[in-house]
Structure formats: C-alpha cells, structure tokens
C-alpha positions as MATLAB code, in Angstrom:
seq = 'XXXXXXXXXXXXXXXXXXXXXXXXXXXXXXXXXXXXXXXXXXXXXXXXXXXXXXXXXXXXXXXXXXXXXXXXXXXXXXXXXXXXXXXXXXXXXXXXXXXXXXXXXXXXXXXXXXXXXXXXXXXXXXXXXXXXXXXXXXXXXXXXXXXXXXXXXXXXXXXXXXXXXXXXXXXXXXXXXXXXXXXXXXXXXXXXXXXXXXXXXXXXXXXXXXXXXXXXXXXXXXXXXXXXXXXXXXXXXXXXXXXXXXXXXXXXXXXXXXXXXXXXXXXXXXXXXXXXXXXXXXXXXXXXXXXXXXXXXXXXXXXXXXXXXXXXXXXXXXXXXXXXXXXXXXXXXXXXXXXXXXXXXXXXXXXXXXXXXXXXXXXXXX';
ca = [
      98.810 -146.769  165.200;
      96.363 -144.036  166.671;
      92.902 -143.069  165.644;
      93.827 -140.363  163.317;
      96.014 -143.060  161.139;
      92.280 -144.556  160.045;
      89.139 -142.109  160.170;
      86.374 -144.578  161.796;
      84.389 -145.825  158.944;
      85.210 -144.438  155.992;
      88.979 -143.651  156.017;
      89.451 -140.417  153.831;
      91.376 -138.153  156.002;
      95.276 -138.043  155.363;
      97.593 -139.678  157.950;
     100.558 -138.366  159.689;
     102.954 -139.848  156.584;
     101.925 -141.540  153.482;
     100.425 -144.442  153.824;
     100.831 -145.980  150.515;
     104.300 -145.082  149.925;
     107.498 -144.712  152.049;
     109.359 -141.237  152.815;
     107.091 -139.901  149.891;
     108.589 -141.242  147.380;
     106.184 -142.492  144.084;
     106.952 -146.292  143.710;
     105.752 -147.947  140.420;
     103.389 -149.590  142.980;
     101.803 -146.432  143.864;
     101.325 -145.497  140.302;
      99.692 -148.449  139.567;
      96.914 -147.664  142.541;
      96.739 -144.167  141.207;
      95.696 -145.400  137.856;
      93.070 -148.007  139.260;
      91.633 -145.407  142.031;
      91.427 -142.991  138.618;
      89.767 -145.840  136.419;
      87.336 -147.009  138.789;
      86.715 -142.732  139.902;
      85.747 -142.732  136.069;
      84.082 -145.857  135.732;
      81.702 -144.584  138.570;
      81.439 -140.875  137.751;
      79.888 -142.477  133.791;
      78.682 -145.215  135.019;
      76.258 -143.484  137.623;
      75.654 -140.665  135.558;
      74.323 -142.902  132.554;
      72.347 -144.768  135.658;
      70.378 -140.994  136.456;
      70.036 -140.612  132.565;
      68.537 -143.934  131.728;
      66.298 -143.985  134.532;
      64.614 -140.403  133.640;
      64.241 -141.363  129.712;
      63.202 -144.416  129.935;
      58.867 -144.981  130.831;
      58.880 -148.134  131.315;
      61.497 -147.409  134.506;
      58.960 -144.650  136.415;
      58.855 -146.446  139.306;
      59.668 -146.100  143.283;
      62.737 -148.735  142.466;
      64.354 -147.402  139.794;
      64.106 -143.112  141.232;
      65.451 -144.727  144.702;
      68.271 -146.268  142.602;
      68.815 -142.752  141.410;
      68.913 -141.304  144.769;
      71.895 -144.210  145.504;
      73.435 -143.575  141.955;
      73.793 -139.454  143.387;
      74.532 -141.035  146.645;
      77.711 -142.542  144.681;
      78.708 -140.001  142.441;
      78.954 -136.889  145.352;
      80.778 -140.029  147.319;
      83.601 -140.281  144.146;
      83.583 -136.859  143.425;
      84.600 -135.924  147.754;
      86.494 -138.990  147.925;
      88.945 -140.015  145.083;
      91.165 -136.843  146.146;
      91.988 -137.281  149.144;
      92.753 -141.652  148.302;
      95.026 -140.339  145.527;
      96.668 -137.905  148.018;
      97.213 -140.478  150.497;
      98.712 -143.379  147.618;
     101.750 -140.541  146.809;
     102.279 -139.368  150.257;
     101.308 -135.969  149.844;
      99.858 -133.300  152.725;
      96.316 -132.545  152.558;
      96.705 -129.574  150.017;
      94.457 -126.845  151.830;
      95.691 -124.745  154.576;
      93.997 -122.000  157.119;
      90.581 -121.511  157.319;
      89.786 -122.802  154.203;
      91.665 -125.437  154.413;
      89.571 -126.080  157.709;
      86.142 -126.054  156.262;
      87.468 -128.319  153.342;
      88.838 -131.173  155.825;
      85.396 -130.873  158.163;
      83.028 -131.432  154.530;
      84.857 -133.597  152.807;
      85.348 -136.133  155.844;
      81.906 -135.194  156.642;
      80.121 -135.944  153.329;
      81.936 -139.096  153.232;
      80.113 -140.615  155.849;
      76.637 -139.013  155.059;
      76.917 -140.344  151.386;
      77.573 -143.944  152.777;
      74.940 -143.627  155.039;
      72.559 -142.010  152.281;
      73.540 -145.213  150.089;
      73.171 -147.924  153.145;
      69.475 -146.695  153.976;
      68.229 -146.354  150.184;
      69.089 -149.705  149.960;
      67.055 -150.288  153.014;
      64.179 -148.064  151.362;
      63.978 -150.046  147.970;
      63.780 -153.005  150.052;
      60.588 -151.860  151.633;
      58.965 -150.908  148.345;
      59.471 -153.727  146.542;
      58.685 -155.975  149.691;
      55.339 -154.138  150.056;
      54.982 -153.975  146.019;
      54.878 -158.104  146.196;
      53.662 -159.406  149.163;
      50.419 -156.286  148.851;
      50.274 -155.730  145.323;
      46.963 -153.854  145.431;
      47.992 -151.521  147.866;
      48.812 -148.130  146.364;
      52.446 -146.967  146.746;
      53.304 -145.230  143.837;
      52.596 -141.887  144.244;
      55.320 -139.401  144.118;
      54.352 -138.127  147.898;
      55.397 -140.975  149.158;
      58.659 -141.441  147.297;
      58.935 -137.875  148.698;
      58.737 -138.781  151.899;
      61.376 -141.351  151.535;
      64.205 -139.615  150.048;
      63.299 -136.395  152.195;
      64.258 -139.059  155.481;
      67.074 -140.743  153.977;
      68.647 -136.952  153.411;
      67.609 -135.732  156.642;
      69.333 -138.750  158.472;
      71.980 -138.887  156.381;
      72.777 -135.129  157.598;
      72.240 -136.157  161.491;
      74.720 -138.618  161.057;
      77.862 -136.607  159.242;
      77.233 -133.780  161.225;
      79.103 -134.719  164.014;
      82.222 -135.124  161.852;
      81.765 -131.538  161.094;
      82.649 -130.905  164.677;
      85.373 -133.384  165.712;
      87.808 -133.330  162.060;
      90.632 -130.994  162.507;
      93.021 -129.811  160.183;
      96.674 -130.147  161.388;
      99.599 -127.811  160.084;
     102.972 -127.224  160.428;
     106.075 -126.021  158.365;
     106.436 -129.703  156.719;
     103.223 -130.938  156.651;
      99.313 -130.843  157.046;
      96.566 -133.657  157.780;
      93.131 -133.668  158.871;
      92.530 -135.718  162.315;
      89.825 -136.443  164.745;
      89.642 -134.526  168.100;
      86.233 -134.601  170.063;
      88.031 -131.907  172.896;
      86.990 -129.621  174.546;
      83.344 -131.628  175.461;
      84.185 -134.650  175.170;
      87.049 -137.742  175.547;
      88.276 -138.303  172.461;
      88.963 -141.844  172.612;
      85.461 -142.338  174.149;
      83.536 -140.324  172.008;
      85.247 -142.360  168.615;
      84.996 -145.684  170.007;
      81.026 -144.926  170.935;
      80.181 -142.928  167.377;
      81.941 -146.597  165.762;
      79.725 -148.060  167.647;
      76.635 -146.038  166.733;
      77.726 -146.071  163.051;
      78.020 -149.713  162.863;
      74.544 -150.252  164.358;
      72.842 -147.262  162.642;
      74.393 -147.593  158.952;
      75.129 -151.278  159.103;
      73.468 -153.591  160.850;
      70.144 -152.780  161.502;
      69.689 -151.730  157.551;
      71.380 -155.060  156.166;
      69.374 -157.300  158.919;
      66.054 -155.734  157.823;
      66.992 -156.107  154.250;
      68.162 -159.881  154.589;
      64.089 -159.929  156.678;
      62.556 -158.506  153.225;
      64.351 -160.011  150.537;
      63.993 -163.999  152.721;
      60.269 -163.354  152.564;
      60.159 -161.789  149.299;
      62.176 -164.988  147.769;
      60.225 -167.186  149.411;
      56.739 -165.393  148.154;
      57.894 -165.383  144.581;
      59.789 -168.563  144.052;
      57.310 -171.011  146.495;
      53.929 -169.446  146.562;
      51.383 -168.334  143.964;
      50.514 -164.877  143.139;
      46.618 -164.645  144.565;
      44.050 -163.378  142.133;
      45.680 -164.099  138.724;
      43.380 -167.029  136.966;
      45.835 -166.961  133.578;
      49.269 -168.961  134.084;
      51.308 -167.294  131.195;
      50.066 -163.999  133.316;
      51.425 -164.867  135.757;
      54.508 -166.579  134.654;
      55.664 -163.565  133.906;
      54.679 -161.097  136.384;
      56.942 -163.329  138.727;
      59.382 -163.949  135.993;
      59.898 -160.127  136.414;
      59.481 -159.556  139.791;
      62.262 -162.333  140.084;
      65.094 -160.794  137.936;
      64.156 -156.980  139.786;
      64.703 -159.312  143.218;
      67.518 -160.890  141.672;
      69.220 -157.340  140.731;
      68.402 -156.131  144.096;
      70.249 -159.039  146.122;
      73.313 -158.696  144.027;
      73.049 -154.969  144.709;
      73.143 -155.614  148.587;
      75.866 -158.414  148.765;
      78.009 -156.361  146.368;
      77.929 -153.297  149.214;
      78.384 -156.001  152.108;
      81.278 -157.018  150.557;
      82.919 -153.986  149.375;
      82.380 -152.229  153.135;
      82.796 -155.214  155.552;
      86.862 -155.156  155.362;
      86.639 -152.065  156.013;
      84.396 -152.278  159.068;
      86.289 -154.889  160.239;
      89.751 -153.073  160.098;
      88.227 -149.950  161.637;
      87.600 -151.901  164.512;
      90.210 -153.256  165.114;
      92.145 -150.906  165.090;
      89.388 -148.832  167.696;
      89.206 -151.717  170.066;
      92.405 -154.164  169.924;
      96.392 -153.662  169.417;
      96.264 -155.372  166.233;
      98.430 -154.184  163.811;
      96.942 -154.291  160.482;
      99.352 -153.986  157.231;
      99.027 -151.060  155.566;
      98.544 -152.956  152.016;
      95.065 -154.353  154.174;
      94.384 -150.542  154.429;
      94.326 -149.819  150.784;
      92.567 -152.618  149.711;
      89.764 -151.248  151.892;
      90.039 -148.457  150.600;
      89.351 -149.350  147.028;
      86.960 -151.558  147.749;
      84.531 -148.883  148.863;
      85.172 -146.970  145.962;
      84.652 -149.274  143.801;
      81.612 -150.608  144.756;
      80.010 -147.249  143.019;
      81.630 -148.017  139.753;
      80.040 -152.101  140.080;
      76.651 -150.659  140.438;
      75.893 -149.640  137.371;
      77.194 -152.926  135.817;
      75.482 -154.901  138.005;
      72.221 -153.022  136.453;
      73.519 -153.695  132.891;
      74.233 -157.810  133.296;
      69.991 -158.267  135.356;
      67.795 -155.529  133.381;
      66.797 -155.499  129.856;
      65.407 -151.669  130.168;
      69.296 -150.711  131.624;
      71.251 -152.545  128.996;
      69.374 -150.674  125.992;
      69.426 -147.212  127.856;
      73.316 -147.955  127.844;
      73.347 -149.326  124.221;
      71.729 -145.951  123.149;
      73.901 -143.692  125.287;
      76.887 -145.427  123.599;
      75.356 -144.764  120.201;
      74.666 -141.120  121.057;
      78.010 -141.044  121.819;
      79.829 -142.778  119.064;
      77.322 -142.488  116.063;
      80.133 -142.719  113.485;
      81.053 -146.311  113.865;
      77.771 -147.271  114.252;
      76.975 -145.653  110.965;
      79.379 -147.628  108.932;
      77.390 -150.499  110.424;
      74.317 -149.386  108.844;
      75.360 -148.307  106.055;
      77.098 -151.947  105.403;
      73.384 -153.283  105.921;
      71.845 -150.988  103.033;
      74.291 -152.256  100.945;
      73.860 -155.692  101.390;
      70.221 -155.607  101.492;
      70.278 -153.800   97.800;
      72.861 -156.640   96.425;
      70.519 -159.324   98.203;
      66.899 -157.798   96.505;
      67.092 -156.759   92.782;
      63.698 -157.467   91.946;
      62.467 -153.642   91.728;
      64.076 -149.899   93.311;
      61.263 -150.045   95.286;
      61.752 -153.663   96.725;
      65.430 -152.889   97.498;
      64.481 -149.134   99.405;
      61.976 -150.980  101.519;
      64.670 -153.897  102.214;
      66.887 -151.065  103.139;
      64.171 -148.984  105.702;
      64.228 -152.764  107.397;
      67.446 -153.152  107.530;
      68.233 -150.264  109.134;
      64.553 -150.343  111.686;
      66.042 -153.581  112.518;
      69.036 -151.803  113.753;
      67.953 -149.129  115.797;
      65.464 -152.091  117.524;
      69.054 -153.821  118.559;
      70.621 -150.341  119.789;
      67.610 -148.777  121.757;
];
C-alpha cells in the first residue's frame, strides 16, 4: 500500500480504486456505510448547529467555555460539511468528481481544511482546558473579558492555518481517461517519502500529544482541587456545595468531551502510522472504521452536552418545540381540558387552573 492509499492523518483523499467496495461495484455493505456516514453527517450538521444556537440564546451560557465550545462546534460542522463527500465517494468506488484546474484547487482545500479543522478542534479543547483550569484553581482572577477570548480563538485560527497550509502545496489531483484521485507529492523541493513521514511526525506532536498531555495536566489538578480540597474564602457550606457541585458536572462534561476525541482519532493515528513507518498491512474494513470514527465524533458532541448540562438539554427541548409546535400543542391543550374537568368551583377558578397548567408546561420545555 503507498502513501497516497491513506492521506497522513485525516484520510479524505480518494485512493487509486475504491476502497470500500471491489471493481466499483455498490454492495449492500456499502449502502449500509453510505446511510450511517449520511446519518451521522446529519446528526452533526443539527446537532452542532443547535450547539451555536443554544449557546448564543441562552444568558446563563455567556461564558469563555461555552463560546470556545462554539468555536469547536464550527470547528465540526466546516469538518462534516468538507469531509462527508469525499468518505461517501470513496464507500462506492467512485473518482474524485472534479477535474482541471478546478478540480485542482478543490482536492488542495478540501484535504487541506480537513486537517486545519482537526487541528482547530484539538487546540480548543486545549484552550477550554486553560480557562476553566485558571477559572478554579484562581477564581478571583479576571478572565472573562471578550479580549481575551479574542485572543484565543484569533491563535487557534491562525495555527490552525500554519498547519493545513502545507497540504495546500503537496495534494495533487491525478487524471486520466478512467479515473481521477487526489495524492500527496512534496516534489520538486522536497523527498516525498521524507517530507510525509516528518509532517506525521510534526502532526502527531503538534495536534496530538502535546494538547492531550497538557489537558490530562489541567483536568488531574482541576479534579483533584474540586473533589479533595476546599474552595478558599467561602464561609457558607450550601454555597459552596454548589459552586463545586457545578464546577464538577462542567469538569465532568469536559473530560467526556476529551476521551470521546481520544478515542474517535487514536485508530486512526495508529493506522496512519503504520502504514508511514512499517509493512503492515492493515484491512481495509480497519480503514473505514477509522474513518467513521472521526466523523462521528462531531455528531457525539452535542449529545454528550445534552446527557451533563441542564442549560443544553432545555435549549434542545425548546429548539424541538420551535420546531414541532403542533404535537406539543395537543399536549397542552389535553392539560386545559383536564384542569377544567378537575376544578368546577367557578369560570374563574378553572381559567386560572388552566394559565398553570399550561406555565407549568412551557417551565418543562424551556
């Protein structure tokens, strides 16, 4: 298998032949991929997009966390929207659909953006870790104000550019009469082998491990500070009982977040390389679950935020009865009625029972 069969980190170029199906022909296998790459593409294009919505009508979520979780929640929806294409492509077998120039520029961005969304995701990650480590361990310190949230996003962006910008240069679009793929080549300055091997390298170290060990640094020492020491300068227990309770469940959120990414992106890592730095030959089944794994990890986000945060679970509650108001209707209208069966003492008794009733309600959905 060469080097063009996998692209380094985040395989979304199209190989030499289909990879998910033999001699191009659609298997009921390969249908069945297609429609999970498509459902989880959805789940992450609503899920994400209900994440940005949530976050910017909802007060009590104004915070460094929850606009960084934006910036990852963008992060995953230009990563779906570049890469479910070319997946789908590869799962039937088909040529990479653009040809001549265009076609060109399409294969450089598309590879390109790939890796700068991962790496856009990998250091937010890193960057909520900092806030909310500094948030707890200095909680009268000031870091809050929107400069320095500027600041932050304005870096992860810029590095996030410095790092796909060399695919830009090295993915080339290969055509002929029967077919067309995009590939690496680092020629005519440098090796290619070399120059992929050492930019593996680099991107393991950059987007990988130096984020992940700083995080696992923060969130030890965070977990330690909230679960086995006392908050300093809070006299009143139940005060404080529940600032940690809900610095705890944000933490808790926040872990889940990380090992969900390590998990989705570490077969992948591993497979790339292998197949950069040994003869192994890994089944191309391995590939594809690799492949979905790091697309799916965009569409678990957003539940993961549902199952740990009150504030998320209503914003999603109310999206869902923005969106489908007519069944929730019939629910409320099923309460007035049995609230004016249930109180026949007066018309007024049973219009108040009803304005209740339906308060109640709205409490439950928002």
């Amino acid at each position: 298998m060469n080097n063009s069969t996998v692209s380094q980190s985040l395989s979304i170029d199209y190989p030499e032949k289909g990879f998910m199906t033999t001699s191009g022909v659609v298997t009921p296998l390969a249908v069945f991929k297609v429609i999970s790459a498509v459902l989880v593409a959805m789940l992450s294009l609503v899920g994400n997009t209900i994440v940005i919505y949530v976050v910017f009508t909802t007060k009590k979520l104004h915070a460094n966390t929850y606009f960084l979780i934006v910036n990852m929640s963008i992060s995953d929806l230009l990563y779906t929207a570049v890469a479910i294409e070319p997946f789908i492509a590869g799962i039937l077998g088909r040529p990479f659909p653009f040809r001549g120039s265009w076609g060109r520029c399409i294969c450089k961005f598309v590879n390109a953006m790939g890796f700068g969304m991962i790496t856009s995701s990998v250091l937010t990650l890193a960057a909520i870790a900092y806030d909310r480590f500094f948030a707890i361990v200095f909680p009268l310190k000031n870091f809050k104000n929107k400069t320095y949230l500027k600041w932050i996003v304005a870096s992860i962006w810029l590095c996030s550019t410095l790092v796909m910008s060399p695919m830009m240069y090295a993915m080339r679009l290969h055509e002929d009469s029967n077919t067309s793929y995009c590939y690496e080549d680092w020629s005519p300055y440098f090796d290619t082998d070399t120059a992929s091997k050492t930019y593996t390298v680099l991107l393991f170290v950059i987007i990988y491990s130096i984020p992940f060990m700083t995080m696992f640094i923060f969130y030890s020492l965070m977990s330690y500070i909230l679960w086995f020491r006392k908050i300093p300068g809070i006299s009143d227990e139940m005060t404080r009982q529940r600032i940690v309770s809900g610095r705890r469940k944000v933490v808790r959120m926040l872990i889940f977040i990380v090992l969900c990414f390590i998990l989705c992106w570490l077969p992948l890592q591993i497979s790339t390389f292998s197949v950069h730095f040994s003869d192994a030959e890994l089944p191309f089944e391995f590939f594809f679950a690799c492949e979905f794994l790091i697309r799916a990890n965009g569409a678990i986000n957003p539940m993961i935020y549902v199952v740990f945060n009150d504030s998320f679970r209503r914003g999603f509650k109310r999206v869902l009865y923005m969106c489908c108001p007519s069944k929730l209707t019939v629910r409320i209208h099923v309460s007035g009625k049995t609230n004016l069966l249930s109180h026949t003492s007066s018309k007024q008794s049973n219009q108040t029972s009803s304005n209740q009733g339906l308060l109640g309600f709205r409490e439950t959905v928002v």
